[in-house]
N, C-alpha and C positions, 0 to 999 in steps of 0.2 A: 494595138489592142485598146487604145484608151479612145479612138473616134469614134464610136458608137456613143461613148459616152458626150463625146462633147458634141457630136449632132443632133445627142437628145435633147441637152441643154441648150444648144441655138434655135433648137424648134421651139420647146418651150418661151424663151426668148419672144420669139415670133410671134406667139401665140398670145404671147401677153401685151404684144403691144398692139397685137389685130383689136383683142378687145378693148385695149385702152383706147385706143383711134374711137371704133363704135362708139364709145360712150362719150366720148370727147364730144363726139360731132351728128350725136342721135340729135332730133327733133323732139321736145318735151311734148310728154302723152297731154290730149287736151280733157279741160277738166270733164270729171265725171257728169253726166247728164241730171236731172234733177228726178230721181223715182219716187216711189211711192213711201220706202223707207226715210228717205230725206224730208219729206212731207210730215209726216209723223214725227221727226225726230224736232221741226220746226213747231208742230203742235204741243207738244211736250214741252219746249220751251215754252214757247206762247201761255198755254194755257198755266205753267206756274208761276211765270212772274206774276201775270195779272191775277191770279187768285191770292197769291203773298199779299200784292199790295190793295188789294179790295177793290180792284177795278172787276166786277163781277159781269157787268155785261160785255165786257171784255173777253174773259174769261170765256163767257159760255159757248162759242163756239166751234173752236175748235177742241174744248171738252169734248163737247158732245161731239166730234167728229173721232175723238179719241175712244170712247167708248163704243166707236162700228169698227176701227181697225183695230181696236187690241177689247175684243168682248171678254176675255177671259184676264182683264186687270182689273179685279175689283177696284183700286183705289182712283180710278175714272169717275165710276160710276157714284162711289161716296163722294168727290168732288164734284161733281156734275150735281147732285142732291143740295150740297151745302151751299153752291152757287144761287140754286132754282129756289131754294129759301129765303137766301137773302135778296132776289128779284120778288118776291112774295108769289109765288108757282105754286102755289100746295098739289095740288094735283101732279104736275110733274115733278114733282118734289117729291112723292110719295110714290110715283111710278118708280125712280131711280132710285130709293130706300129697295124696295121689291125685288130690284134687280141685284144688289148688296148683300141682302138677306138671300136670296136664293144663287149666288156665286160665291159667296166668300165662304171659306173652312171653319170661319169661325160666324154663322149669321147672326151674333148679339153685337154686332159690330154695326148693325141697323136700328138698335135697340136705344133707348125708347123712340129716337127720330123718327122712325117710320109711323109710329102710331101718332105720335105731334101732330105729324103734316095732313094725317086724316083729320086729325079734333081742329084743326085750321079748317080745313074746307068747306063747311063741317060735316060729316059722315061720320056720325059717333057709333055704328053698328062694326064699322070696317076697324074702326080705332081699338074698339074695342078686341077683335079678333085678333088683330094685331099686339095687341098686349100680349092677351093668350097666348100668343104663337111664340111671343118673346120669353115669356114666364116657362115657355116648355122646351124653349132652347137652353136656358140659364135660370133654373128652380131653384138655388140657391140666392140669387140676388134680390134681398132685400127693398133697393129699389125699384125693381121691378114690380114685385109683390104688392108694393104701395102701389105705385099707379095703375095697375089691372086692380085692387082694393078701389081706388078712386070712380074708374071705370065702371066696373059692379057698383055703387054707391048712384053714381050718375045715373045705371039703367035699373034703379031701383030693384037690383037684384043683391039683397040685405044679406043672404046668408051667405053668399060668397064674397063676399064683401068680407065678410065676419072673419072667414074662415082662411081667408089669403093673409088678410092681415093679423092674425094667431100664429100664418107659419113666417110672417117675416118675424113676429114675436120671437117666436122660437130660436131662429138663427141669430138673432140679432139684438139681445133684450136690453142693450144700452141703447139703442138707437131711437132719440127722442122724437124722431118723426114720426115712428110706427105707433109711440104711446099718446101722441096728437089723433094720429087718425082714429083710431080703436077707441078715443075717449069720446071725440067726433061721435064714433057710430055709435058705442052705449050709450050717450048722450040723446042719439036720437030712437033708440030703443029704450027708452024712460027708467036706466038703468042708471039715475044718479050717482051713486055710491062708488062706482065703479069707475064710472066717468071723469070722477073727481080724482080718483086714485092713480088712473092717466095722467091727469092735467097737472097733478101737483110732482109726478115721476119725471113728466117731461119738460117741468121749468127745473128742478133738480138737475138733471141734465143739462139743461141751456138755460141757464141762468140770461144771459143777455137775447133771448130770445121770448123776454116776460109776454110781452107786447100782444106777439101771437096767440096767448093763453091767458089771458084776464079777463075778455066776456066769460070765458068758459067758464073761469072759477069765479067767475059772480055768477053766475046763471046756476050752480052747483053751490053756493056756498050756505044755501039751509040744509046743508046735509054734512056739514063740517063740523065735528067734536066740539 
């Protein structure tokens, strides 16, 4: 009664040393070929050492080869940007902002860079829409608000100028750069009294940033108590 039993167990036996033989005496698989994902995963490397340590023309190659095989990683595309800046690209510097802002979930992640690398070029029309574009992705952010305010300033469009820099006021009424620029523009709308009420707001505020504000409050100070 008990041999079935134990010819089960000599089979198994058997069985276990068939495969221990095999594996004894298989032939190691030979290495994997080099594909397309190997490639990639070399560019990935590549492209971060050399961007860590500022080798930028280094860098840019297989960047930019990294942003044809993974189109859908924004953060290629923001380093491929940051590279093309520091080569002085402004133009493809601002094509890869474009592609940032119109891939990433968040596109204030392009912001203000993309409009920089226009005012580099110089295309102060495109810089400017670019603000705008930024300003109405993130209409809470004060600094933005300043620089589209700078932008309207620049294309002698006064009342938006006026009016961006009221709403960074608004959000923001400690922030001594918005009471610089706003004193800036009544300043240049011969609105002294006011101008002065900036200037002397926003060295109250930054005290160690006099420097910036003393033409201002000379140029303003016949209108001082």
């Amino acid at each position: 009664m008990r041999r079935p039993v134990i010819r089960l167990a000599f089979a198994m036996v058997l069985l276990a040393l068939y495969y221990q033989t095999l594996l004894g005496t298989a032939t190691p698989a030979p290495a994997p070929p080099v594909t397309a994902d190997n490639a990639t995963l070399r560019d990935i490397d590549e492209s971060q050492l050399a961007f860590s340590a500022g080798r930028y023309a280094e860098a840019l190659t297989p960047t930019e080869r990294l942003t044809q095989t993974l189109p859908g990683q924004t953060i290629y595309f923001d380093r491929l940007a940051r590279i093309l800046r520091e080569l002085g690209r402004p133009r493809d510097e601002a094509r890869a902002w474009e592609e940032v802002f119109r891939t990433s979930p968040t596109p204030v992640d392009a912001c203000p860079m993309l409009a920089a690398a226009y005012d580099r070029i110089p295309d102060p029309a495109r810089a400017l829409g670019a603000y705008e574009r930024c300003v109405q992705v993130e209409p809470g952010d004060p600094d933005l608000l300043i620089f589209l305010g700078r932008a309207y300033n620049a294309a002698e469009r006064v009342d938006e100028a006026r009016q961006v820099l009221e709403r960074a006021l608004a959000i923001a009424p400690d922030y001594a750069d918005v009471h610089l620029m706003l004193g800036v523009r009544n300043f240049a709308d011969g609105d002294l009294a006011t101008a002065r009420a900036r200037f002397e707001r926003f060295l109250a505020l930054a005290p160690p940033r006099q420097d910036e504000v003393a033409v201002w409050l000379d140029r303003t100070r016949q209108v001082s108590p």
